[in-house]
ChimeraX commands (.cxc) that place a marker at each C-alpha (Angstrom):
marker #1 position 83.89,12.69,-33.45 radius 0.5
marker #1 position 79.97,13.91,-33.67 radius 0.5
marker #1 position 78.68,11.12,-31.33 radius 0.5
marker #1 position 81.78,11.17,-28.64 radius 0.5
marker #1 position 80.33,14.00,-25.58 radius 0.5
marker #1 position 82.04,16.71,-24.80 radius 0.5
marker #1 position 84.93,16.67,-21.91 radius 0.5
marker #1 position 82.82,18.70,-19.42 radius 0.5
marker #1 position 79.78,16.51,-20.19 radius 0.5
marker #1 position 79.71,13.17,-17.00 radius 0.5
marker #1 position 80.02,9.59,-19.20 radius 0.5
marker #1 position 77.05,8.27,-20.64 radius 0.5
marker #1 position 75.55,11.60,-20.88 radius 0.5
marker #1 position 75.10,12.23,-24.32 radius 0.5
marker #1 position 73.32,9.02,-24.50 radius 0.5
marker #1 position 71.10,9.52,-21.78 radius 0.5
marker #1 position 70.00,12.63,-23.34 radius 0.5
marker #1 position 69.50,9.99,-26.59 radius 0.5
marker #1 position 67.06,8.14,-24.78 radius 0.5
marker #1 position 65.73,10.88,-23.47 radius 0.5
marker #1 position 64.99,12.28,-26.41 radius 0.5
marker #1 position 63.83,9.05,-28.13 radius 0.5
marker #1 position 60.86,8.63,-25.16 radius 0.5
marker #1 position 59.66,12.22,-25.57 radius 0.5
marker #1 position 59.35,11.55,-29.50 radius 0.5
marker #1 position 57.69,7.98,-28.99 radius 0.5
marker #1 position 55.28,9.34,-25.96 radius 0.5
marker #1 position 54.43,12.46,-28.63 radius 0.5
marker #1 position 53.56,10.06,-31.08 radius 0.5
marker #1 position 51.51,8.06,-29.15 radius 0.5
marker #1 position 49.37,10.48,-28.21 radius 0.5
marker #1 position 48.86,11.61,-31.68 radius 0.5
marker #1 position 48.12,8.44,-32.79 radius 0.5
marker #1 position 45.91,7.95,-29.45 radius 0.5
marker #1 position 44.21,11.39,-30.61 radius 0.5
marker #1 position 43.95,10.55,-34.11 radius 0.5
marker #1 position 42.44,6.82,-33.63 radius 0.5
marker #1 position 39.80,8.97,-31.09 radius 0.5
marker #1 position 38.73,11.28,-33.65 radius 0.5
marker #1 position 38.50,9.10,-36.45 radius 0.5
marker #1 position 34.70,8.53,-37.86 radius 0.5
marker #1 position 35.44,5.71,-39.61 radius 0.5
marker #1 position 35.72,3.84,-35.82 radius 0.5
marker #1 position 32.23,3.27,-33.65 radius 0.5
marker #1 position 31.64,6.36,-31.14 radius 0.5
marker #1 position 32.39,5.47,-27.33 radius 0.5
marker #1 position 29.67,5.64,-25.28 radius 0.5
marker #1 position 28.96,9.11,-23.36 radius 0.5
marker #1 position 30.72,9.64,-20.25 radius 0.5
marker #1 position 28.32,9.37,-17.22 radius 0.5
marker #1 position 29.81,12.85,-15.45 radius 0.5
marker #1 position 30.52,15.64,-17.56 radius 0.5
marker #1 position 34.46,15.99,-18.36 radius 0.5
marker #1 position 35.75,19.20,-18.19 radius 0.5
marker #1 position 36.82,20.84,-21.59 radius 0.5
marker #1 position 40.44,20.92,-23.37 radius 0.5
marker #1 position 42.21,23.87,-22.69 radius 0.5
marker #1 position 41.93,25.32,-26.20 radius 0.5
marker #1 position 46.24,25.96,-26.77 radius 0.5
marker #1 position 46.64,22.17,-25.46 radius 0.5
marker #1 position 43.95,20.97,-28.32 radius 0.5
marker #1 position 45.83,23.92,-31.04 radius 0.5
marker #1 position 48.94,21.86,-29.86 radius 0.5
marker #1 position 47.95,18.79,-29.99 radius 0.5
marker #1 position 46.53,19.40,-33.50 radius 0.5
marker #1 position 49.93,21.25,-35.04 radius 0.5
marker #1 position 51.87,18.16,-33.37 radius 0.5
marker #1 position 49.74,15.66,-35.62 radius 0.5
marker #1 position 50.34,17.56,-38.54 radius 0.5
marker #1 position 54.16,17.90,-38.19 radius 0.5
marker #1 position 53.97,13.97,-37.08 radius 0.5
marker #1 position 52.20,12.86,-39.87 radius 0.5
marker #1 position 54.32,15.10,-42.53 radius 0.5
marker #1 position 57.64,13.26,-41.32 radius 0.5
marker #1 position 56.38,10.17,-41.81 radius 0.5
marker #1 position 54.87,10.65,-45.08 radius 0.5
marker #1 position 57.91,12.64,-46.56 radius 0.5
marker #1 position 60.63,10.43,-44.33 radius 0.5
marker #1 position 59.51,6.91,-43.28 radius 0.5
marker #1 position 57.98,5.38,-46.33 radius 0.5
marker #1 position 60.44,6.05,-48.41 radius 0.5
marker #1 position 62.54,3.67,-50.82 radius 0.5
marker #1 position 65.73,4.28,-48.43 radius 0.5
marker #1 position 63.76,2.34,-45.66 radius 0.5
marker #1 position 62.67,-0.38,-47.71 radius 0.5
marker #1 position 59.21,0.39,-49.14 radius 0.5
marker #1 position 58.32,0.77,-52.77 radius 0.5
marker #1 position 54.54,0.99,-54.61 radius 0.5
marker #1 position 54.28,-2.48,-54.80 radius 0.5
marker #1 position 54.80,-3.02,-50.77 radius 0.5
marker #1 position 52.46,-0.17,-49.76 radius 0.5
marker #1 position 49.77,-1.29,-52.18 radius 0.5
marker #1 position 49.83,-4.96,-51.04 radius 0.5
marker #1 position 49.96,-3.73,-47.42 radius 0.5
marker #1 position 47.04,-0.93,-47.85 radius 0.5
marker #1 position 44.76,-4.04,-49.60 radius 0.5
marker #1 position 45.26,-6.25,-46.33 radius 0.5
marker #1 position 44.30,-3.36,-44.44 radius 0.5
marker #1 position 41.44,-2.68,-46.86 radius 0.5
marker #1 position 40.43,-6.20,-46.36 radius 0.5
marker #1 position 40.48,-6.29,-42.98 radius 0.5
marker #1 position 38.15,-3.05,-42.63 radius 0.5
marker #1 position 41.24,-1.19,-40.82 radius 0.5
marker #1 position 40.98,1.30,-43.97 radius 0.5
marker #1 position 37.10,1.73,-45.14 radius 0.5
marker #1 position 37.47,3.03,-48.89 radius 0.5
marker #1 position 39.61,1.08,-51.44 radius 0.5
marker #1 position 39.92,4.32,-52.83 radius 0.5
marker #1 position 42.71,5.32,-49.84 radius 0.5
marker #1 position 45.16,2.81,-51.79 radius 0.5
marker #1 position 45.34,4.97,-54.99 radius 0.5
marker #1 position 48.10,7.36,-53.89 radius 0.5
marker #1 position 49.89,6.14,-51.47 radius 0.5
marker #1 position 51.09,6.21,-48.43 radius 0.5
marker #1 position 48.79,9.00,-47.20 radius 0.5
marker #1 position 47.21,9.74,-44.03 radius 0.5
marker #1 position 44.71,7.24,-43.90 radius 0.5
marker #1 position 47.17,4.63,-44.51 radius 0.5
marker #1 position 49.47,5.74,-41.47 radius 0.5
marker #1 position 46.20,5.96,-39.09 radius 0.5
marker #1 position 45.47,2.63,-40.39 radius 0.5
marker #1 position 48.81,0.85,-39.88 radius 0.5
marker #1 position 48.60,3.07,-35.80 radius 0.5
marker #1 position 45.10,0.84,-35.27 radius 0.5
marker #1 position 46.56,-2.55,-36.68 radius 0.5
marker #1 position 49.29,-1.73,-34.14 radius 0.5
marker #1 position 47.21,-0.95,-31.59 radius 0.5
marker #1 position 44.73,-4.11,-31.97 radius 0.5
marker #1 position 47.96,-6.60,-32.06 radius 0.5
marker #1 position 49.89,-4.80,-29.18 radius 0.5
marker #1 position 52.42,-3.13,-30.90 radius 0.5
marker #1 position 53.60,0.26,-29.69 radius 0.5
marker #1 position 51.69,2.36,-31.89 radius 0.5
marker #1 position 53.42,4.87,-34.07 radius 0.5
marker #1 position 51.88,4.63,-37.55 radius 0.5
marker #1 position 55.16,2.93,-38.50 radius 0.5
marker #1 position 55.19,-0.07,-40.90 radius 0.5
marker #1 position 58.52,-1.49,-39.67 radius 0.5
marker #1 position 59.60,-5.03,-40.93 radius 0.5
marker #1 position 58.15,-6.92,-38.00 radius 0.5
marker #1 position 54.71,-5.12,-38.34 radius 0.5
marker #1 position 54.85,-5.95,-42.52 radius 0.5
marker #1 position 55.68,-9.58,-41.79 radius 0.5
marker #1 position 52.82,-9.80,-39.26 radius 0.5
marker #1 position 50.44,-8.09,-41.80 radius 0.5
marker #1 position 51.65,-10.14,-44.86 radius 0.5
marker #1 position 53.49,-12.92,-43.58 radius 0.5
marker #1 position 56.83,-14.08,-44.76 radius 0.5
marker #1 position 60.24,-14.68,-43.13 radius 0.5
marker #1 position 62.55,-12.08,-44.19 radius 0.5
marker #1 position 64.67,-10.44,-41.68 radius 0.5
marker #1 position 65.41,-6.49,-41.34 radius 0.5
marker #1 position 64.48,-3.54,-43.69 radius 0.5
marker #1 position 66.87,-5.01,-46.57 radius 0.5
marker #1 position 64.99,-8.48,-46.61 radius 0.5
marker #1 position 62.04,-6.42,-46.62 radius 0.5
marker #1 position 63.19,-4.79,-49.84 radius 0.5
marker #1 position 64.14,-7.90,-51.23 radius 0.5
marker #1 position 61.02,-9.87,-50.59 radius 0.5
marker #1 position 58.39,-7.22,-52.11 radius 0.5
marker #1 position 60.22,-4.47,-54.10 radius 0.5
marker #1 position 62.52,-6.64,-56.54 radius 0.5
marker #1 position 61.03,-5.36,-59.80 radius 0.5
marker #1 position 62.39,-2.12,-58.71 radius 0.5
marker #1 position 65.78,-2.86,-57.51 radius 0.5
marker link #1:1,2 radius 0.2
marker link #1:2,3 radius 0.2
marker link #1:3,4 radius 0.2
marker link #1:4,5 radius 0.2
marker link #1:5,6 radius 0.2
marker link #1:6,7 radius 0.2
marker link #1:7,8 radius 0.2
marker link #1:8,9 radius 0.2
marker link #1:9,10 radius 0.2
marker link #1:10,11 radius 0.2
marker link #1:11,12 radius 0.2
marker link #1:12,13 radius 0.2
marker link #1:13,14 radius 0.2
marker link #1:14,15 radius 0.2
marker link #1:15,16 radius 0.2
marker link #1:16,17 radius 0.2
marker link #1:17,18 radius 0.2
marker link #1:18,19 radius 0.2
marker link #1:19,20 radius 0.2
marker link #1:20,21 radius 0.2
marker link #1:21,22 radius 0.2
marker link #1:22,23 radius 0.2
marker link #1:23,24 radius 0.2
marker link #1:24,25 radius 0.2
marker link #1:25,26 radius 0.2
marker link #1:26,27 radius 0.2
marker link #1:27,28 radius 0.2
marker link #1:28,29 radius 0.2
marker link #1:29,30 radius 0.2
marker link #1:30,31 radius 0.2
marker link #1:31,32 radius 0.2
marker link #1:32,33 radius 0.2
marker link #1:33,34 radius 0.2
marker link #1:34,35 radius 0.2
marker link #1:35,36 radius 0.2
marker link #1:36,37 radius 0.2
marker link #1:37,38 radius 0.2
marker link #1:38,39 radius 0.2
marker link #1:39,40 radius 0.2
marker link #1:40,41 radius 0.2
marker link #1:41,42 radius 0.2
marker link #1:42,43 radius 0.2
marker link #1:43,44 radius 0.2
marker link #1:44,45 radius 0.2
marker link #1:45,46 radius 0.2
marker link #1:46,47 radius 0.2
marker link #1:47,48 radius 0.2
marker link #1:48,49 radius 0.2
marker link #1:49,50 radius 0.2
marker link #1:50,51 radius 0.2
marker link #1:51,52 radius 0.2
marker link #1:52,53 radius 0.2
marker link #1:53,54 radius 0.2
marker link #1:54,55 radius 0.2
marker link #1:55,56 radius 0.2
marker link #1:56,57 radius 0.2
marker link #1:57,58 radius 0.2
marker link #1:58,59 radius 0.2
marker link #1:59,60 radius 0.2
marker link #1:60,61 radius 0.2
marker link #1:61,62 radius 0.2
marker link #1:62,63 radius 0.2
marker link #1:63,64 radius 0.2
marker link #1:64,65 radius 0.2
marker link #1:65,66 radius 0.2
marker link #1:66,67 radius 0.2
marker link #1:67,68 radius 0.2
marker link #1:68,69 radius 0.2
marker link #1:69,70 radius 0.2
marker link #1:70,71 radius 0.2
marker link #1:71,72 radius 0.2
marker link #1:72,73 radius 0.2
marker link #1:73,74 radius 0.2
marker link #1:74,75 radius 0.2
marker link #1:75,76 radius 0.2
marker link #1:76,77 radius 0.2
marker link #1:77,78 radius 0.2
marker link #1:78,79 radius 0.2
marker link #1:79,80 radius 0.2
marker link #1:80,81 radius 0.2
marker link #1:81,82 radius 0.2
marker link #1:82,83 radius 0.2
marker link #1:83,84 radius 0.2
marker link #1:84,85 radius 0.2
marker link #1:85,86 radius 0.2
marker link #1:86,87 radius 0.2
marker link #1:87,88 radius 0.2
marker link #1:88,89 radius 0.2
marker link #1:89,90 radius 0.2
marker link #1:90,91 radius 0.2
marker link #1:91,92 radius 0.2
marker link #1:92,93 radius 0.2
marker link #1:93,94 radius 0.2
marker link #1:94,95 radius 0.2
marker link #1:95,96 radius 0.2
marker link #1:96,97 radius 0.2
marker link #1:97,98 radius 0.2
marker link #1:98,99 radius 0.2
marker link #1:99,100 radius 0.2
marker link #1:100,101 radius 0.2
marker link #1:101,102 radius 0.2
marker link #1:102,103 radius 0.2
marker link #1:103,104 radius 0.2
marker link #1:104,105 radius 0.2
marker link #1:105,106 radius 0.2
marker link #1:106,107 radius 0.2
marker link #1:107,108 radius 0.2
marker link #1:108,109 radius 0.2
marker link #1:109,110 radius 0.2
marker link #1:110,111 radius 0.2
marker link #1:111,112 radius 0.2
marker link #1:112,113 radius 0.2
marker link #1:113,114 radius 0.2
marker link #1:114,115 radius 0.2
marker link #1:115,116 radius 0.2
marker link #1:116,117 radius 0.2
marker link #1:117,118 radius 0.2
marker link #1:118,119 radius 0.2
marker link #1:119,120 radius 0.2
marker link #1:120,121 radius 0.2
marker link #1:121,122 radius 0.2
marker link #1:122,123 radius 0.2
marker link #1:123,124 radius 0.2
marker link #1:124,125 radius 0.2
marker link #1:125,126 radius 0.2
marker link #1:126,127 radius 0.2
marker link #1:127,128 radius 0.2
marker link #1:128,129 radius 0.2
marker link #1:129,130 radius 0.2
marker link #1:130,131 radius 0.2
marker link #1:131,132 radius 0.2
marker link #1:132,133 radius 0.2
marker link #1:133,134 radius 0.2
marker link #1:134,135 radius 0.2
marker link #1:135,136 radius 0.2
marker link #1:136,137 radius 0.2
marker link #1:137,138 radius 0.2
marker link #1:138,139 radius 0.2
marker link #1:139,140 radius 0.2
marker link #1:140,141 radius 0.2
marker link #1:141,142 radius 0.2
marker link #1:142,143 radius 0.2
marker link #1:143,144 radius 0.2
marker link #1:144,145 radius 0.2
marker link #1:145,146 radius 0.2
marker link #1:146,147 radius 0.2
marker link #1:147,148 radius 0.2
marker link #1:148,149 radius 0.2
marker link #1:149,150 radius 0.2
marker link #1:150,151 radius 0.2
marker link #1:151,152 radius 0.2
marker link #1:152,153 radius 0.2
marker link #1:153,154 radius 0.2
marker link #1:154,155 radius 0.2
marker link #1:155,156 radius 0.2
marker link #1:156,157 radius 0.2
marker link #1:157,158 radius 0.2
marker link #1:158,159 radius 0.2
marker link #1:159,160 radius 0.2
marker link #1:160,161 radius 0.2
marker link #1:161,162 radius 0.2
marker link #1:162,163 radius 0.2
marker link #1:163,164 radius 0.2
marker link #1:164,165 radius 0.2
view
């Protein structure tokens, strides 16, 4: 059995390493998103810092930036995918609310979807509502963005993707 640990391993150590695991991938993609909403020039600039901060190391910031890309790639090629319950029809409806709302400037970032505009726009709707922000359009974040009352991934499905069941 893959999920039972092994006999030398104390109980409830495999899932604590689980957990574990799960913070250090949620904490990482906060700060990308964090990073990404901060360096976005479609948002107003913060004002200037009254004291000087001291600069980025420069292999934090190389880092920082390859961690964005391989964050960004798995959710583009992993998360909004028809086995999690999106299809054309719920991204486009979803990037036109966020269009609407000015989350996502150009109308022209709803033509090929998703893309990375899309994700950094679904992180700041998350971020202005209180969500944890991870770029993810999960059912509770697509019924708060488009209303409705389905329940889980497969309602989700059923409620916007039916032409292409």
């Amino acid at each position: 059995m893959a999920d039972a640990p092994s006999e030398s391993a104390p109980p409830g150590f495999a899932w604590g390493l689980r957990w574990l695991s799960a913070g250090v991938v949620v904490t990482l993609a906060s700060v990308f998103l964090v990073e990404a909403l901060r360096n976005n020039p479609d948002l107003p600039a913060e004002p200037a810092p009254s004291a000087p901060a001291k600069p980025t190391p420069q292999p934090l910031v190389e880092a920082r930036a390859h961690f964005a890309e391989l964050y960004m790639s798995y959710l583009l090629r992993t998360y909004y995918v028809p086995e999690r319950g999106f299809c054309r029809p719920l991204l486009e409806r979803l990037c036109e609310s966020l269009h609407r709302s000015g989350l996502i400037t150009e109308a022209s970032a709803c033509r090929t979807l998703p893309n990375d505009r899309f994700v950094l726009a679904i992180g700041r709707y998350q971020n202005q509502v209180g969500l944890p922000v991870d770029g993810k359009a999960g059912p509770e974040t697509v019924r708060m963005i488009l209303g409705g009352t389905f329940v889980g991934r497969e309602g989700m499905r059923e409620a916007f993707c039916r032409q292409n069941l």
